[in-house]
VONUMAR-248976 format. One record per residue (C-alpha): x, y, z; residue number from 1; residue in one letter. Coordinates in Angstrom, 3 decimals, decimal comma. Example, Ala and Ser with C-alpha at 12.3 -4.5 7.8 and 13.67 -1.06 7.14 Angstrom:
<rs>
{r {12,300; -4,500; 7,800}; 1; a}
{r {13,670; -1,060; 7,140}; 2; s}
</rs>
This chain:
<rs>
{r {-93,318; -45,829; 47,498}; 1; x}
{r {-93,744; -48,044; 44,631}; 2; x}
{r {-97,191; -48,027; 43,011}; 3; x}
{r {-98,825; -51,050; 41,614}; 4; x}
{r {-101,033; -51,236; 38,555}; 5; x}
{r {-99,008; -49,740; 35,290}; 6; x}
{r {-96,806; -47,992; 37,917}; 7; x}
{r {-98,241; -44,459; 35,909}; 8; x}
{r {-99,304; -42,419; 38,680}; 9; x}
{r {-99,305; -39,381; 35,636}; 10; x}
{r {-96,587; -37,088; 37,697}; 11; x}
{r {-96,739; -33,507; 36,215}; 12; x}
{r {-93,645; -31,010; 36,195}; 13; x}
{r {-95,720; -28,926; 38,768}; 14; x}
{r {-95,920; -31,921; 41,150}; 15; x}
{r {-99,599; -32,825; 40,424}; 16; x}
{r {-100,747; -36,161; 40,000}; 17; x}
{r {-103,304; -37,247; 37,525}; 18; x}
{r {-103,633; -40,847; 38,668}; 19; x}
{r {-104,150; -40,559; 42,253}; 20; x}
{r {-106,428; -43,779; 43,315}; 21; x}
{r {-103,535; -45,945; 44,167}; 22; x}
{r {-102,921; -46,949; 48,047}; 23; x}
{r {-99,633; -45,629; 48,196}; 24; x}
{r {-100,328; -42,106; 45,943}; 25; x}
{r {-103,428; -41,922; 48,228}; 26; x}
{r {-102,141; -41,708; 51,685}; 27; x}
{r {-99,027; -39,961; 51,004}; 28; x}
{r {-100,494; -37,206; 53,512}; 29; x}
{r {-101,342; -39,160; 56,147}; 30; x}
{r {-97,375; -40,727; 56,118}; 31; x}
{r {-96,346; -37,047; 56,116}; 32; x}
{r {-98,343; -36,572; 59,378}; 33; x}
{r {-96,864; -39,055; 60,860}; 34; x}
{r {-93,035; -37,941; 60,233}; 35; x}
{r {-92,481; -39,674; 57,227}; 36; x}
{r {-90,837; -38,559; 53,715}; 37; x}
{r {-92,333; -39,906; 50,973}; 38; x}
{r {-90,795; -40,289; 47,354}; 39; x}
{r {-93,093; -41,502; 44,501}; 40; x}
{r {-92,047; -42,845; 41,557}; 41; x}
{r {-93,463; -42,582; 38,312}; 42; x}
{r {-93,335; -44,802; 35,397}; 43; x}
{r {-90,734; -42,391; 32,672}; 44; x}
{r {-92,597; -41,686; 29,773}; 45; x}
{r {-95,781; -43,478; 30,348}; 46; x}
{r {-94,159; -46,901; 30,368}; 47; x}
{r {-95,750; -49,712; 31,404}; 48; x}
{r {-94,176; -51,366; 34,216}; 49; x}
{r {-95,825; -55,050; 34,311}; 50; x}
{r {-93,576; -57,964; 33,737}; 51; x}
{r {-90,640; -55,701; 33,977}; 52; x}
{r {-90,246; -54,854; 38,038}; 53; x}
{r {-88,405; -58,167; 38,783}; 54; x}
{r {-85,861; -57,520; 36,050}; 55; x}
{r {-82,093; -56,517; 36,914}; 56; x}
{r {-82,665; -53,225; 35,410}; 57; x}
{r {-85,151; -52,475; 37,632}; 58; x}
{r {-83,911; -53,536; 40,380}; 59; x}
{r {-81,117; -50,710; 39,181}; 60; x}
{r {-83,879; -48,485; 39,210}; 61; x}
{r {-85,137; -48,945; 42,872}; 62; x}
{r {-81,377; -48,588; 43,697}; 63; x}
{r {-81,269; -45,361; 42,042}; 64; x}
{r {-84,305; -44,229; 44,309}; 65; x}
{r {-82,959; -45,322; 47,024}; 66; x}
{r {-79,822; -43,055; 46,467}; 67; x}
{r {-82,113; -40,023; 45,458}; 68; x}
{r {-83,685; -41,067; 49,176}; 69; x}
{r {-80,900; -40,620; 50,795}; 70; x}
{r {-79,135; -37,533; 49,205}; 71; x}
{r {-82,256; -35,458; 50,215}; 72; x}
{r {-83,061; -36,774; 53,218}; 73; x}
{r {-81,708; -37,586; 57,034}; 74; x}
{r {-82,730; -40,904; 58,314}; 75; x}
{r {-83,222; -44,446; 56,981}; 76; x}
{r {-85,100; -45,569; 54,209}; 77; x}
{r {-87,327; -48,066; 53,389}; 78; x}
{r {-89,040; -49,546; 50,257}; 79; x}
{r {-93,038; -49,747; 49,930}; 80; x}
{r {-94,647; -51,643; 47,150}; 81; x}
{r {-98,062; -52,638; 47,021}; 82; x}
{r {-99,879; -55,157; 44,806}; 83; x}
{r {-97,367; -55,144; 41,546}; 84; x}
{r {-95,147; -52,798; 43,355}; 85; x}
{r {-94,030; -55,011; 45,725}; 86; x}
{r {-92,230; -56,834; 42,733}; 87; x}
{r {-90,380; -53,891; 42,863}; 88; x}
{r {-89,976; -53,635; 46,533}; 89; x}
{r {-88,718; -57,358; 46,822}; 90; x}
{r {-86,751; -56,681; 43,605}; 91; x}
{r {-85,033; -53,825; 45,392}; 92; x}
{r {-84,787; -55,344; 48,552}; 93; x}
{r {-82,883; -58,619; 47,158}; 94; x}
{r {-80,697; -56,369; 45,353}; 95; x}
{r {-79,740; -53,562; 47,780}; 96; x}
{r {-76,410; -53,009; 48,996}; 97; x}
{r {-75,715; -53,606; 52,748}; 98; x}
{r {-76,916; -51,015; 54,841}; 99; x}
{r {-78,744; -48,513; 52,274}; 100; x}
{r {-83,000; -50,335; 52,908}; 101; x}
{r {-83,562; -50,346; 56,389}; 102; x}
{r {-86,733; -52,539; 55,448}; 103; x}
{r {-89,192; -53,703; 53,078}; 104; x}
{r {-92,860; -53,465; 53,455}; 105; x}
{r {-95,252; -55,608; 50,904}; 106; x}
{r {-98,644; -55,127; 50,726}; 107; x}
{r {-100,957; -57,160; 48,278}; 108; x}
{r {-99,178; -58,815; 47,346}; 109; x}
{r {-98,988; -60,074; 43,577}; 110; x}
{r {-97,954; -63,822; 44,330}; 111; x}
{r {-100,332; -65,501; 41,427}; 112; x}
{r {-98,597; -65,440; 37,791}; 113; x}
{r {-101,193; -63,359; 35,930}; 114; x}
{r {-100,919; -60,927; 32,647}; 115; x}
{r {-98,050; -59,285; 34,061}; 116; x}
{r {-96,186; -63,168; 34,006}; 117; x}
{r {-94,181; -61,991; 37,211}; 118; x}
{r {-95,079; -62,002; 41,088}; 119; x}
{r {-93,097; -61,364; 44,097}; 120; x}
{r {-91,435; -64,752; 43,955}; 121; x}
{r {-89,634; -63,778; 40,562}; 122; x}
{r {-87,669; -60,982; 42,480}; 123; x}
{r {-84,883; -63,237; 44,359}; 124; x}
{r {-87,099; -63,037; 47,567}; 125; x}
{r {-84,228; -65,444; 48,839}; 126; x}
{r {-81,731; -62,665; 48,328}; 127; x}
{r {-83,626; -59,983; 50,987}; 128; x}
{r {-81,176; -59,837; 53,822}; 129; x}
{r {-83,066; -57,139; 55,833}; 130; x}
{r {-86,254; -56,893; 57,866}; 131; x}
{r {-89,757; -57,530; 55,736}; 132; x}
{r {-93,206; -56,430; 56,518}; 133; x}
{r {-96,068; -58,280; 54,727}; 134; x}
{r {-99,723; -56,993; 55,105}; 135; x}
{r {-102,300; -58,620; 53,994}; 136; x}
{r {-106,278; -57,643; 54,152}; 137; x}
{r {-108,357; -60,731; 54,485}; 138; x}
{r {-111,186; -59,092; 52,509}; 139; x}
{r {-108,696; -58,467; 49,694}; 140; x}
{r {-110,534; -60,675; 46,626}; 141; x}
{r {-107,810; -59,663; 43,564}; 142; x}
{r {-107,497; -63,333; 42,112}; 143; x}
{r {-103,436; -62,479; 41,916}; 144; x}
{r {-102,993; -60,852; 45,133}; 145; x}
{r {-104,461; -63,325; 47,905}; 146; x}
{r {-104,328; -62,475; 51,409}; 147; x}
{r {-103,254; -66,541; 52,310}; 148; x}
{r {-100,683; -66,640; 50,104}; 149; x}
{r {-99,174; -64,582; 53,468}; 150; x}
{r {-96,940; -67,608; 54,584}; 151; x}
{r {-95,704; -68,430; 51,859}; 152; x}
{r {-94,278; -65,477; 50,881}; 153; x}
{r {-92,593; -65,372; 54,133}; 154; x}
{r {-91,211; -68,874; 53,834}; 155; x}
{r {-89,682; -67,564; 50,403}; 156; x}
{r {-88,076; -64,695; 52,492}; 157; x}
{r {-85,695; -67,292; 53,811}; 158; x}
{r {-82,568; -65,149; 54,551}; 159; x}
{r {-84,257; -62,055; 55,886}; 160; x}
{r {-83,443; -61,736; 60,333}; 161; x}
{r {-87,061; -60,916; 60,611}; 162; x}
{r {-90,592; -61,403; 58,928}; 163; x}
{r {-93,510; -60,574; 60,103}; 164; x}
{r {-97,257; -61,032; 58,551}; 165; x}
{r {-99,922; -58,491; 59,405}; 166; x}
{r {-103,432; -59,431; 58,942}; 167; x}
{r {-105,701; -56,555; 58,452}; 168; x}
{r {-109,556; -56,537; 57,572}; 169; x}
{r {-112,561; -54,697; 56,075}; 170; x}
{r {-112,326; -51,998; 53,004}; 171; x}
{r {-114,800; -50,975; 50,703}; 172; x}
{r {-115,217; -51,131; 46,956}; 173; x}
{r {-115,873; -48,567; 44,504}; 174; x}
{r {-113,768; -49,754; 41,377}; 175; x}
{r {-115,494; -52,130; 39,408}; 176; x}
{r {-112,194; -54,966; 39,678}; 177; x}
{r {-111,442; -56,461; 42,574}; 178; x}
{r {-107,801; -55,724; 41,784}; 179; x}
{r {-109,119; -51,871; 41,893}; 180; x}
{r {-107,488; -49,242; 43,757}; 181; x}
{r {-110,600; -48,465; 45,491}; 182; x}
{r {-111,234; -51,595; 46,897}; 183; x}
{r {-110,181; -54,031; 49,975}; 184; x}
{r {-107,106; -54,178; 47,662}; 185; x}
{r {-106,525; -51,012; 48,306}; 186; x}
{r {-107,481; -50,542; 51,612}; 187; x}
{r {-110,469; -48,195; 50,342}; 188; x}
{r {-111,629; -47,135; 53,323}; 189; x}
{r {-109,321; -48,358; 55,601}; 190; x}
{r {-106,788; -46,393; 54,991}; 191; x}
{r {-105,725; -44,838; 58,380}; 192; x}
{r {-105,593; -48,128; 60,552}; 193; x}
{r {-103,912; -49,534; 57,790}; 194; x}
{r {-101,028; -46,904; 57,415}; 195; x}
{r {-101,203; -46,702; 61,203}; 196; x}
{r {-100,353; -50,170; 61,687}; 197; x}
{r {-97,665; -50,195; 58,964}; 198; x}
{r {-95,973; -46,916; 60,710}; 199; x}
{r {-96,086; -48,912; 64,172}; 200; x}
{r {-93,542; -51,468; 62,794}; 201; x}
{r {-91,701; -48,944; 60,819}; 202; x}
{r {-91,248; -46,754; 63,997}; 203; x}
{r {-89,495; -50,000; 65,501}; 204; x}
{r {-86,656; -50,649; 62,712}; 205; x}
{r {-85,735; -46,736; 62,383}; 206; x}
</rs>
């Protein structure tokens, strides 16, 4: 799970989290209902992540994840980013070796150049050779992140054997940015069809 924002999600050595508002921080109990591992990653040292997730080096990074993934867990893994985390995600994904990501999910996209001067199309989204899931919430209004840039994302995604767009709806908003965690964005609200529907297409490239 790679979070968007800074990427600080404030990880303690106890395992508490002191920046828990993000989509994928925020629903790590309802994937672990559903049969799911989940593996957060924190920014080291309260770095700040933007501009830097489509870089080589962190591609390196998502690679090492990946590996931590699958030395402590059975099964397949896949990559979750949402908003600036799914520079990440595609980063990793184009960068992968064969057979370690069974798939990529993206949700929200970042696909506007904004402060961070990087979206998902600066991550080699022509390199992803393995299966892609893009959701996108048509109430989502973050000016970087919008839901119709969908389609084009996918067209980027030119070498992956299957793409798939997932439309969801609705959300509420408590964060006073419309790029807020708690907000369509973020699926605030939403959060159990939206997980739901993400695990549905998960479940069918295990």
């Amino acid at each position: 799970m790679l979070p968007g924002g800074s990427g600080q999600i404030g990880l303690e050595d106890d395992g508490q989290i002191r920046h828990g508002d993000n989509f994928v921080v925020r629903t790590r109990t309802l994937w672990l209902r559903r049969g799911y591992a989940v593996l957060l990653a924190d920014a080291v040292d309260g770095m700040n992540l933007r501009g830097l997730r489509s870089s080589p080096r962190y591609a390196a990074v998502v690679e090492a994840l990946v590996d931590f993934a699958h030395a402590h867990m059975a099964g397949p893994v896949f990559l979750l980013g949402t908003s600036q985390g799914a520079i990440a995600a595609m980063n990793g994904a184009a960068h992968a070796p064969t057979g370690r990501v069974a798939g990529v999910v993206l949700t929200e996209s970042v696909s506007v150049m904004g402060g961070s001067r990087e979206t998902v199309f600066s991550a080699d989204p022509g390199q992803v050779r393995i299966p892609v899931l893009i959701v996108g919430n048509r109430d989502d209004r973050c000016n970087v992140a919008p839901p119709g840039a969908a389609p084009d994302i996918a067209a980027a995604l030119d070498h992956s054997p299957d793409v798939r767009v997932l439309s969801v709806s609705g959300g509420q908003t408590r964060s006073r940015k419309n790029c807020g965690s708690l907000t369509p964005h973020g699926y605030y609200g939403i959060e159990v069809p939206t997980v739901d529907a993400i695990i549905r297409w998960l479940d069918g490239h295990r």
